[in-house]
C-alpha positions in Angstrom: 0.0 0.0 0.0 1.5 3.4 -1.0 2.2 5.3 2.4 0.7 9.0 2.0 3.2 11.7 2.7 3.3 14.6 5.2 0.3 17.2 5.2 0.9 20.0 3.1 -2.3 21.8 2.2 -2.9 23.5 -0.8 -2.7 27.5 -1.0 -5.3 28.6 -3.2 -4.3 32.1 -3.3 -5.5 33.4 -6.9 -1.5 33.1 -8.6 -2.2 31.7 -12.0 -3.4 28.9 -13.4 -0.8 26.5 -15.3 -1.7 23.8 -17.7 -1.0 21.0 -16.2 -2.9 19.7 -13.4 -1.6 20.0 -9.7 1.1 18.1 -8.5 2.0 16.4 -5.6 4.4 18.4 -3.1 8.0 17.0 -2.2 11.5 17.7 -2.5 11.3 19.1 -6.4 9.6 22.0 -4.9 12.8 23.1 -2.9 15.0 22.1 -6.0 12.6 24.7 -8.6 13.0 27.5 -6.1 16.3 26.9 -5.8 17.1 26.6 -9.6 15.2 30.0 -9.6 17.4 31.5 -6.8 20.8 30.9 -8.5 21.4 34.6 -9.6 24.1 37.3 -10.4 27.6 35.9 -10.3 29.1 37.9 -13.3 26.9 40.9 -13.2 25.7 41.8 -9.9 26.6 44.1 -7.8 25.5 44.0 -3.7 24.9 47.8 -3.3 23.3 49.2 -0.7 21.5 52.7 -1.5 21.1 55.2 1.0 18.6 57.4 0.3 19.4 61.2 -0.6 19.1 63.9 1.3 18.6 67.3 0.1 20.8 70.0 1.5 19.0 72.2 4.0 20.3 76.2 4.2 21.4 76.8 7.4 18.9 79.7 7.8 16.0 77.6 6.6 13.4 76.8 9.1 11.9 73.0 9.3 8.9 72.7 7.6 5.4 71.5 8.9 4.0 69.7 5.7 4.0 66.7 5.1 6.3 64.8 3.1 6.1 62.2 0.5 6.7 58.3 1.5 9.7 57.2 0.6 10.5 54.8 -2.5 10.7 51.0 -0.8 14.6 50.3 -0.5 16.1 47.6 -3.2 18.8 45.7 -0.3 20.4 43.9 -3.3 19.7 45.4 -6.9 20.4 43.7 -10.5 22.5 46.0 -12.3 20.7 46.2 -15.8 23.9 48.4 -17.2 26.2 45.7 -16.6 24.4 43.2 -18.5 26.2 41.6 -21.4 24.6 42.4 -24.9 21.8 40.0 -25.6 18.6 39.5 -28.0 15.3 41.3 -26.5 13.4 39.0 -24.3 10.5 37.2 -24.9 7.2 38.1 -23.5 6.4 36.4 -19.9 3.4 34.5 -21.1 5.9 33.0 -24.8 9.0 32.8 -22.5 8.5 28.9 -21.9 10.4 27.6 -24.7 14.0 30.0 -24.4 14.0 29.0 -20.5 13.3 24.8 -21.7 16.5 25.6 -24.0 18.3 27.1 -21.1 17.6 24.8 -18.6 18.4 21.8 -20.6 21.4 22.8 -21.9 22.6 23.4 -18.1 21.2 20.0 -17.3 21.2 18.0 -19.8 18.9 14.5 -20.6 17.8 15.0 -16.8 15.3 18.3 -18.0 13.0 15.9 -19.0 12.7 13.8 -16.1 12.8 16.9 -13.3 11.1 19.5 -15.0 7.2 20.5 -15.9 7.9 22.7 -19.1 5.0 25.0 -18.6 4.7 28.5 -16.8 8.4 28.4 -15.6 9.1 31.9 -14.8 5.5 32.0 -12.7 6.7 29.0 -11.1 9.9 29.5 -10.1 8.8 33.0 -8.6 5.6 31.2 -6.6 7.2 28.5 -5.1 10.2 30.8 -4.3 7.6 33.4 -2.5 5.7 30.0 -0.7 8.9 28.7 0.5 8.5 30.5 4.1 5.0 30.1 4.4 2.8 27.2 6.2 1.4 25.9 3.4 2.4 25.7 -0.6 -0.1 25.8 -3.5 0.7 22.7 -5.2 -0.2 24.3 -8.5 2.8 26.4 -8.4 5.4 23.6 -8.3 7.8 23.6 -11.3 9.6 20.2 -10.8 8.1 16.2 -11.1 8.3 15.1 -7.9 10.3 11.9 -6.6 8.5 8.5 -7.9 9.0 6.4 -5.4 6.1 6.6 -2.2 7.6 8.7 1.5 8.8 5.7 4.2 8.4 5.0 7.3 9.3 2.4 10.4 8.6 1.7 14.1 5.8 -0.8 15.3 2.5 0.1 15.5 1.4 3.2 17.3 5.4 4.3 17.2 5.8 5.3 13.2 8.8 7.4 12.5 10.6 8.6 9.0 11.8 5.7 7.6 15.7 5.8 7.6 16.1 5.0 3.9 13.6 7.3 3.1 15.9 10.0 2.1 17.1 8.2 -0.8 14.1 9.3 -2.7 16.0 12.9 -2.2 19.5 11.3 -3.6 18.8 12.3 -7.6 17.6 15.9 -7.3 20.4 17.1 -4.4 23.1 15.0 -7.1 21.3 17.8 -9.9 21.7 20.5 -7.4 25.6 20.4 -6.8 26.5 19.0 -9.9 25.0 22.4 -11.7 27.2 24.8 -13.0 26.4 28.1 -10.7 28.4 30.3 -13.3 25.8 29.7 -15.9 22.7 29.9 -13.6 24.0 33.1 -12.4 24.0 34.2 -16.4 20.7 32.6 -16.7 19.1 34.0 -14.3 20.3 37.5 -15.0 19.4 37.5 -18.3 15.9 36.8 -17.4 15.3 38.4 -14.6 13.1 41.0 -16.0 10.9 38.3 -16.5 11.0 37.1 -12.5 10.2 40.4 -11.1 7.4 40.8 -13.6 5.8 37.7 -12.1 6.7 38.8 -9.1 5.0 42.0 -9.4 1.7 40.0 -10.4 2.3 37.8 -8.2 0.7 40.7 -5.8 4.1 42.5 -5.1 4.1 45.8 -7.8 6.4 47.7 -5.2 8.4 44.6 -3.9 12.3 43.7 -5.3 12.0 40.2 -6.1 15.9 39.7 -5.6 15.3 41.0 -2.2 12.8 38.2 -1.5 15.1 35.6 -2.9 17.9 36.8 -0.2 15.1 36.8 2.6 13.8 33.3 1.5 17.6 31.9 1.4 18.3 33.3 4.5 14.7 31.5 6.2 16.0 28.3 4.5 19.7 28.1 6.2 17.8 28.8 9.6 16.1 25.5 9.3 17.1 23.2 12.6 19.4 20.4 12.5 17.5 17.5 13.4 19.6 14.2 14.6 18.0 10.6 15.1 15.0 9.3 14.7 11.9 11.9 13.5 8.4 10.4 15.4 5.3 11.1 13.2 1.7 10.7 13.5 -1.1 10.7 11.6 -4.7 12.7 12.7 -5.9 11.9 9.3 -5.0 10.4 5.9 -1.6 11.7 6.0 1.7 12.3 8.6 2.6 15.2 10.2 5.7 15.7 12.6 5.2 14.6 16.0 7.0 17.5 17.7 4.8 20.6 17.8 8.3 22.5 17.1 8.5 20.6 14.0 5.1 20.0 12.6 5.1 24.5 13.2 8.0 24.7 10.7 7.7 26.7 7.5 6.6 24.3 4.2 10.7 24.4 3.0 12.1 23.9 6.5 9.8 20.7 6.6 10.8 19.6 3.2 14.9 20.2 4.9 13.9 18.0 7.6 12.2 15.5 6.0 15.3 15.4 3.5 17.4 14.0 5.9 20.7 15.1 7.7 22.5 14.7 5.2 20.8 16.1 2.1 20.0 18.5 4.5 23.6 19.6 5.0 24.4 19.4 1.2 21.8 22.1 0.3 22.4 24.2 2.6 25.9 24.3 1.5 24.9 24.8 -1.9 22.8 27.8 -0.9 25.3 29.1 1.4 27.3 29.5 -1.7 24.2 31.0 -3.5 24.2 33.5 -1.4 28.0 34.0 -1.1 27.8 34.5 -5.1 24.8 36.8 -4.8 25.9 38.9 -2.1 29.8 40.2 -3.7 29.5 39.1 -7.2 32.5 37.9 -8.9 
């Protein structure tokens, strides 16, 4: 009998709708918004703008009206100037088919296997933006998820993750660190005009979507390091994590968990040196 996996219910928030159907919810959720978050190696710049302030005449008295909100603050911007010279984009909604092209040439025969070819860029910015939350719509997931069924151990009454269970993980974190981060960085620079347009319907016109990618990388490394046995339980049709502290985690921190230690460990690494790459630029 398949074994049904943890709880994760579906966000229907009014994103977009995709062509294919909805999708179950596992590790390929955590690889698409990482794939998405590899950014500006070669072209980006961590600058921090201080906003101006205009010189006041010593003789000038303060004055009582009030004064315009300030424009929100970009904490890490894309340098558009320092793009290399490139064709014009495509338009979000025909941009499938130049990311397919792009993605498969950085991963090869595997493109087919992890990837849903449809809506990428709206995707990759949902399931980026979900990561944090409680729950991710499953409709916003751009990666297949693992084929074989989530397993568990431990007699009756005393079920726990199944200690082999993060095997299921072993193919997409192999994808991950194999990747070349040079030529994501390129990728994602030269469409990320694209990302913060989805972004920006997405619900977020005066949000930075590379800021949200730092915050969502940052909520991702803060994920606990869980040793030994994980107890579950099941109220319903599927598990949840026993331990309260657990079971409260955000959706990506439970995915972390549920990885394993050590997949766990080797994504984190990999998006500590994300985030290395994003913040200094090379």
């Amino acid at each position: 009998m398949k074994t049904p996996d943890l709880q994760i219910a579906a966000d229907d928030r009014p994103l977009f709708r995709p062509a294919k159907p909805p999708m179950r919810w596992g590790f390929p959720l955590l690889l698409g918004a990482l794939i998405a978050a590899a950014g500006v190696i070669y072209y980006l710049w961590h600058l921090r703008v201080e906003p101006q302030q205009p010189a006041v005449p010593a003789a000038a008295k303060p004055s009582l009206a009030p004064q315009p909100s300030a424009e929100p603050r970009i904490e890490h911007p894309i340098e558009a100037a320092a793009a290399p010279v490139a064709p014009p984009l495509p338009a979000l909604a025909e941009s499938d088919p130049s990311l397919q092209d792009a993605l498969a040439a950085l991963f090869g025969s595997i493109f087919d296997q992890f990837f849903y070819p449809q809506d990428i860029v709206r995707h990759f910015v949902a399931a980026i933006d979900n990561l944090p939350r409680k729950t991710v719509a499953q409709r916003v997931i751009p990666i297949k998820p693992a084929t074989s069924a989530f397993r568990t151990s431990g007699p009756e009454g005393s079920t726990i993750v199944g200690a082999d269970n993060a095997a299921r993980y072993g193919p997409y974190v192999r994808a991950l660190e194999a990747v070349d981060s040079a030529k994501l960085v390129a990728l994602y620079v030269r469409f990320y005009p694209l990302f913060q347009q989805a972004y920006a319907e997405l619900g977020y016109p005066s949000r930075y979507f590379n800021d949200r990618l730092f915050e969502v990388i940052d909520h991702l490394l803060a994920t606990p390091d869980v040793r030994g046995p994980i107890a579950l339980v099941q109220p319903k049709v599927l598990y949840e994590y026993a331990d309260p502290a657990l079971q409260d985690l955000s959706a990506g921190q439970k995915m972390l968990v549920r990885m394993g230690p050590e997949n766990e460990a080797k994504v984190k690494a990999k998006l500590r040196e994300l985030k290395k790459a994003l913040s200094r630029g090379l």
